[in-house]
C-alpha positions as CSV (number, residue, x, y, z in Angstrom):
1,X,0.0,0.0,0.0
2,X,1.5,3.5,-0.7
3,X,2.2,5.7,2.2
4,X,-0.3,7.9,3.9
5,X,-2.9,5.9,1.7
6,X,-5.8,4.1,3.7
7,X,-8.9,2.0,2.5
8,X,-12.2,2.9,4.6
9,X,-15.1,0.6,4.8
10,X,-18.9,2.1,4.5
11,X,-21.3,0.8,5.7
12,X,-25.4,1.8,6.3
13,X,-27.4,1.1,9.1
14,X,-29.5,-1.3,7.6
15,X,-25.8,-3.6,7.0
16,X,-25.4,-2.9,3.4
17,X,-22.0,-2.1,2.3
18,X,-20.9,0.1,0.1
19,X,-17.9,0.3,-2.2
20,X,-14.3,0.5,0.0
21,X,-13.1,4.2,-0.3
22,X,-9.1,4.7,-0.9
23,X,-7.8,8.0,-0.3
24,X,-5.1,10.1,1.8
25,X,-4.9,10.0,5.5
26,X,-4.6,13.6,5.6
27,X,-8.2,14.0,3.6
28,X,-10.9,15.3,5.3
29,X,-13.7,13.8,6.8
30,X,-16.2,15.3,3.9
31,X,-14.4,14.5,1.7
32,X,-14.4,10.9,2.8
33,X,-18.2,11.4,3.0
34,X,-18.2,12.9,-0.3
35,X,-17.0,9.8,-2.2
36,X,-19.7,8.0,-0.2
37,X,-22.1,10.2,-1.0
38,X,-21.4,9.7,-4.8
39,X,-22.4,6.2,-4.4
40,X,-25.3,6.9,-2.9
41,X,-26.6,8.9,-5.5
42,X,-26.6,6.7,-7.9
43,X,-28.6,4.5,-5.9
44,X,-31.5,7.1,-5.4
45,X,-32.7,10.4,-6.7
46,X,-33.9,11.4,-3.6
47,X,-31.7,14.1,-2.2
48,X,-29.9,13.3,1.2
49,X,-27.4,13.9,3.7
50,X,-25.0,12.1,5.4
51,X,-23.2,12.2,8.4
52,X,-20.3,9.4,9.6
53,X,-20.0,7.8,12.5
54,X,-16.9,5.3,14.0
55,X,-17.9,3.4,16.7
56,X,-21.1,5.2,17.4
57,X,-19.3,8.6,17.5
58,X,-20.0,11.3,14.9
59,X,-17.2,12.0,13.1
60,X,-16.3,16.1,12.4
61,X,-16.3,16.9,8.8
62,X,-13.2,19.7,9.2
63,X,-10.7,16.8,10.7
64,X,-8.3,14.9,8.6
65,X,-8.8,11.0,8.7
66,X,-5.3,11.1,11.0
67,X,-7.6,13.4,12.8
68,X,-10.7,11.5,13.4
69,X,-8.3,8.7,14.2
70,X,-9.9,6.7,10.9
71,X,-6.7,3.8,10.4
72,X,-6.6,1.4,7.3
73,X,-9.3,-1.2,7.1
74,X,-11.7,0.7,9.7
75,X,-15.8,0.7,8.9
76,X,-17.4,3.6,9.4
77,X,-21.4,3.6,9.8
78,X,-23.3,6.1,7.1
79,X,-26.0,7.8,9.3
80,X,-28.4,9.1,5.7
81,X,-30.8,12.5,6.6
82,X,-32.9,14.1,5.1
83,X,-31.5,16.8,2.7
84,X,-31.9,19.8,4.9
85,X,-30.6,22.0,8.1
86,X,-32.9,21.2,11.1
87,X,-33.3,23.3,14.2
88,X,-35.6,21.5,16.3
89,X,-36.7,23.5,19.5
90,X,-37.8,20.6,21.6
91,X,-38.4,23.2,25.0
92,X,-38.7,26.5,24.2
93,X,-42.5,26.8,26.3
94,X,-40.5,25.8,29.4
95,X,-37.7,28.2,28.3
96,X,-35.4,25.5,30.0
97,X,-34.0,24.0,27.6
98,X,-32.6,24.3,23.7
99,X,-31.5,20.9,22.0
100,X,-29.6,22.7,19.1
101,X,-28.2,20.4,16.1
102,X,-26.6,20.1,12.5
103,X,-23.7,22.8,13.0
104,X,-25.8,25.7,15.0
105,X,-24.3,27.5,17.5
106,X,-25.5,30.4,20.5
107,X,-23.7,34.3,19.0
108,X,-25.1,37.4,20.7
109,X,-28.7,37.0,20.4
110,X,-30.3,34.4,18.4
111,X,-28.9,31.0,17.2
112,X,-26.3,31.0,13.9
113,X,-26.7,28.3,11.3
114,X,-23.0,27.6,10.6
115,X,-22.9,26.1,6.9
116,X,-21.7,27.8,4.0
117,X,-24.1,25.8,1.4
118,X,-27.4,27.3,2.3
119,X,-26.7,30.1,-1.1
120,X,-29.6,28.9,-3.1
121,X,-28.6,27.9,-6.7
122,X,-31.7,29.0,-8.8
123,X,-31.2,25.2,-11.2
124,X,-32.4,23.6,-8.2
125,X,-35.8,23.7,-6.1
126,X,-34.9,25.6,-2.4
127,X,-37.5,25.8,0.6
128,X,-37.2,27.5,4.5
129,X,-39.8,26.9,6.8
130,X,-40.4,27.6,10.2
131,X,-43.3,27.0,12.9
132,X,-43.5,30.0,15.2
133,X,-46.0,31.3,18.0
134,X,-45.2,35.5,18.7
135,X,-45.8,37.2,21.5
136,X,-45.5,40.5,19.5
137,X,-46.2,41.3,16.3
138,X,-43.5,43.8,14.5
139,X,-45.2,46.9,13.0
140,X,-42.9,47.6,9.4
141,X,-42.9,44.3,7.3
142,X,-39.2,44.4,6.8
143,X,-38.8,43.9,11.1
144,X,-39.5,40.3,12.0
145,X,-37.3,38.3,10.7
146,X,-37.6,34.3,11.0
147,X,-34.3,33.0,9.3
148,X,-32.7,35.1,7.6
149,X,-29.1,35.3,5.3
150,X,-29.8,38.9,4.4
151,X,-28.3,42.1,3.6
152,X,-27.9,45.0,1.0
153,X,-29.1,43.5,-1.6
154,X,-28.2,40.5,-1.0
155,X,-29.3,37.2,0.1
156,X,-32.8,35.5,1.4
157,X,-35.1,35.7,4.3
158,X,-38.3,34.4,5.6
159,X,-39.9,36.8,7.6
160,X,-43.3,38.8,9.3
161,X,-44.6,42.3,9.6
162,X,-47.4,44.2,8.9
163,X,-49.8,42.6,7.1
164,X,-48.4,39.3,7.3
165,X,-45.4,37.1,6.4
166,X,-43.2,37.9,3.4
167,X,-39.8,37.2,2.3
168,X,-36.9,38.3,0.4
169,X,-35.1,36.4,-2.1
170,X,-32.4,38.5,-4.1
171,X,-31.6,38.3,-8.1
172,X,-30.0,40.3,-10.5
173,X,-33.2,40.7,-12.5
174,X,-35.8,42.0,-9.9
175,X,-33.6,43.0,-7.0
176,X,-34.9,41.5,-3.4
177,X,-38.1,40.0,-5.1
178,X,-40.2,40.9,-1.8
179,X,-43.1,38.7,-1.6
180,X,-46.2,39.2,0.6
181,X,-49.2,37.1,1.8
182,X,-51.4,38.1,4.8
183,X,-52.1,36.4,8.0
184,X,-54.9,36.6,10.4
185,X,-54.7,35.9,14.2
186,X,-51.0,37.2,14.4
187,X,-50.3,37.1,17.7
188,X,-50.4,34.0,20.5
189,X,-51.1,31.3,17.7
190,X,-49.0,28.7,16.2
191,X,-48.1,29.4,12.3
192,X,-46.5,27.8,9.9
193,X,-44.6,29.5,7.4
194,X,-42.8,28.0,4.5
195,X,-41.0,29.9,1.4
196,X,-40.8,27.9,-1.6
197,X,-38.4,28.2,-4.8
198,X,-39.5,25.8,-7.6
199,X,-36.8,25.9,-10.2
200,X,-39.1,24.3,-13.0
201,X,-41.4,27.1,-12.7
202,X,-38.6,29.8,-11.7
203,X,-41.4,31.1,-8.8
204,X,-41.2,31.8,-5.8
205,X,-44.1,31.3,-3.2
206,X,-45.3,31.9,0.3
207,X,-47.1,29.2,2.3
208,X,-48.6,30.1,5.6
209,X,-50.3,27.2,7.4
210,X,-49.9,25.3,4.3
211,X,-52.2,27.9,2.2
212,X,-50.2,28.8,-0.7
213,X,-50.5,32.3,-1.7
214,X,-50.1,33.5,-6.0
215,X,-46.8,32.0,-7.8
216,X,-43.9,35.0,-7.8
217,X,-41.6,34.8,-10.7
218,X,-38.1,34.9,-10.1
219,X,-35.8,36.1,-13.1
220,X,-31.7,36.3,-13.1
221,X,-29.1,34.7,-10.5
222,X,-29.0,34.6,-7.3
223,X,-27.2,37.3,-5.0
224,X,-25.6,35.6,-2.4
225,X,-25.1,37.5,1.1
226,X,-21.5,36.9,2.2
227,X,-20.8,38.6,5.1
228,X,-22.2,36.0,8.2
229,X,-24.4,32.9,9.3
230,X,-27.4,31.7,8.2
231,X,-29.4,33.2,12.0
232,X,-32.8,32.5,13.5
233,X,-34.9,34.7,14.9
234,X,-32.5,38.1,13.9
235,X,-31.5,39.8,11.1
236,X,-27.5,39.3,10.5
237,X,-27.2,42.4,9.5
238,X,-29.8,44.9,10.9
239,X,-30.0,43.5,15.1
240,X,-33.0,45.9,15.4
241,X,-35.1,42.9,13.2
242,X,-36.2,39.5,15.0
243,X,-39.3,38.5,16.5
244,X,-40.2,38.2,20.1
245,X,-41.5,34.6,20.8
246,X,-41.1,30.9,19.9
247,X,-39.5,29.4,16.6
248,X,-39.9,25.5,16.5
249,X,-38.5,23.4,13.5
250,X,-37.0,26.2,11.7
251,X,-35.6,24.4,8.4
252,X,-33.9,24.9,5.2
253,X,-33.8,22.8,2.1
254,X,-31.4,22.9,0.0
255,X,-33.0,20.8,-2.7
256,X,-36.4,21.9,-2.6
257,X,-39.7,20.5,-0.2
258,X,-42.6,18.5,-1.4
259,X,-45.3,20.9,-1.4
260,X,-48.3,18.7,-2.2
261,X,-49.0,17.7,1.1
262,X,-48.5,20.9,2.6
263,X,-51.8,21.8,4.5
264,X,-51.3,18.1,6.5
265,X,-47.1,19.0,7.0
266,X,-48.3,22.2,8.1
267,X,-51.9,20.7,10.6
268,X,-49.2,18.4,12.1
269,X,-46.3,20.8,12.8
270,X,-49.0,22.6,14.4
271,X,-50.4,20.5,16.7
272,X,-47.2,18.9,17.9
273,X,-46.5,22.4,19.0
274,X,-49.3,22.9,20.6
275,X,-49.8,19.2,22.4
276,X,-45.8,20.0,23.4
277,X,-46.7,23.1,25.0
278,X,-49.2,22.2,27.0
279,X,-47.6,19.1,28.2
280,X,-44.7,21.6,29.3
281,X,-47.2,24.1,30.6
282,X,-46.9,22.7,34.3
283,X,-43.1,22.2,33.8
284,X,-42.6,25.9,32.8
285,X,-44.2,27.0,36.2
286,X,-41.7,24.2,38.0
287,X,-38.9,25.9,36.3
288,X,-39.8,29.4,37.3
289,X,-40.0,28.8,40.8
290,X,-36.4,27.0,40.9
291,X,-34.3,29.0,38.5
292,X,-34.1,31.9,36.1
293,X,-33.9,30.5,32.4
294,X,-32.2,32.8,29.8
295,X,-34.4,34.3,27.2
296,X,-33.7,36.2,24.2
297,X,-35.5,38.6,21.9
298,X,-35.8,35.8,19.3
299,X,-37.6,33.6,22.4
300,X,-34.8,31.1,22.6
């Protein structure tokens, strides 16, 4: 075998094998997952990620094999997800406790996304959703931003205000594309909100509790913003924009989201939220009463 060279073993959770991988100890992690991913692909069409794991632990995608302490011969176990960035509040009604995932991180004020491929790329489908409950609803529609990679002219955005929720998505042919669909019962009510790129169509369109409002069309390319994270709850750029309340399952989909069943995705996001809330109703008073929770302006 030629030095620094090793041959890693894939293998799913199900116990099906994949091809041996052969490549340079001092490659990364992704790109070990990379090669498996390319065998994957051409096993299905339906978009996924994947994660790594030796010996139940989750291998980090920035470390070298040497690194991650992969040695010639070893098996690693392909964990396969669905092809989006997850945030899943599991206790936010308590205000106790945050189960953060995929790469996120606290900064300042709200939670950062840390990925650098959440830049839509306008040949493929792209969707962000979010379920939220507000406890204040912000007055300009530009203020209450959801998720947002936004900036001068730049970037995308799923947000609230005004009249309802809109959303920014930014070309060269139509500048920040600013789209708009109204919502009733603003405040102390579970939504969800879902912006949807279909590529085929070139369109972009607002769904809010999985009522889908007109079709926008979407000319040019896409202006990525470059400067920060991907952050929920808060504007990266402007702090003065968030929203005061509770974000649960804030997502985005790289690849696009089925939208046909999206009244029954939306009805079940719903009530999960709600059934979780008030199963955590009794906790929340609990917590109160034996310590002071952190809370932020984007209700994390």
């Amino acid at each position: 075998m030629t030095e620094g060279m090793v041959t890693i073993h894939g293998q799913k959770l199900s116990g099906e094998e994949l091809l041996p991988v052969y490549l340079n100890s001092a490659s990364t992690v992704a790109e070990l997952c990379d090669i498996f991913q390319q065998q994957l692909e051409t096993e299905t069409s339906k978009p996924s990620r994947l994660s790594l794991a030796l010996e139940g632990q989750a291998l980090r995608m920035g470390d070298t094999l040497t690194e991650a302490n992969l040695k010639d011969g070893d098996l690693v176990h392909l964990i396969l997800r669905p092809d989006a960035w997850i945030l899943r509040q599991v206790d936010l009604d308590s205000g106790r406790l945050v189960r953060i995932s995929d790469g996120a991180s606290w900064e300042g004020h709200s939670l950062l996304l840390r990925t650098e491929d959440i830049c839509p790329n306008l040949e493929h489908d792209f969707a962000v959703e979010a379920t939220v409950k507000l406890d204040e609803w912000p007055g300009p529609d530009y203020q209450g931003s959801i998720i947002s990679q936004h900036g001068h002219g730049t970037g995308w955005e799923l947000r609230c205000g005004g009249p309802g929720v809109n959303c920014v998505f930014t070309t060269t042919d139509g500048g920040h594309n600013e789209h708009m669909l109204p919502l009733k019962r603003k405040v102390g009510f579970w939504h969800h909100l879902c912006m949807v790129y279909d590529a085929g169509r070139h369109t972009l369109t607002l769904f809010a509790d999985g009522v889908a409002g007109e079709p926008k069309p979407i000319r040019g390319t896409f202006v990525p913003y470059k400067l920060g994270f991907t952050e929920i709850g808060r504007n990266p750029e402007w702090t003065d924009r968030g929203v005061v309340g509770r974000i649960r399952n804030a997502s985005v989909w790289p690849r696009g989201l089925d939208v046909e069943d999206m009244q029954q995705r939306a009805a079940e996001q719903i009530a999960e939220a709600e059934a979780e809330g008030a199963t955590l109703e009794g906790t929340a008073t609990e917590a109160a009463s034996s310590e002071s929770a952190p809370r932020t302006s984007a209700g994390f």
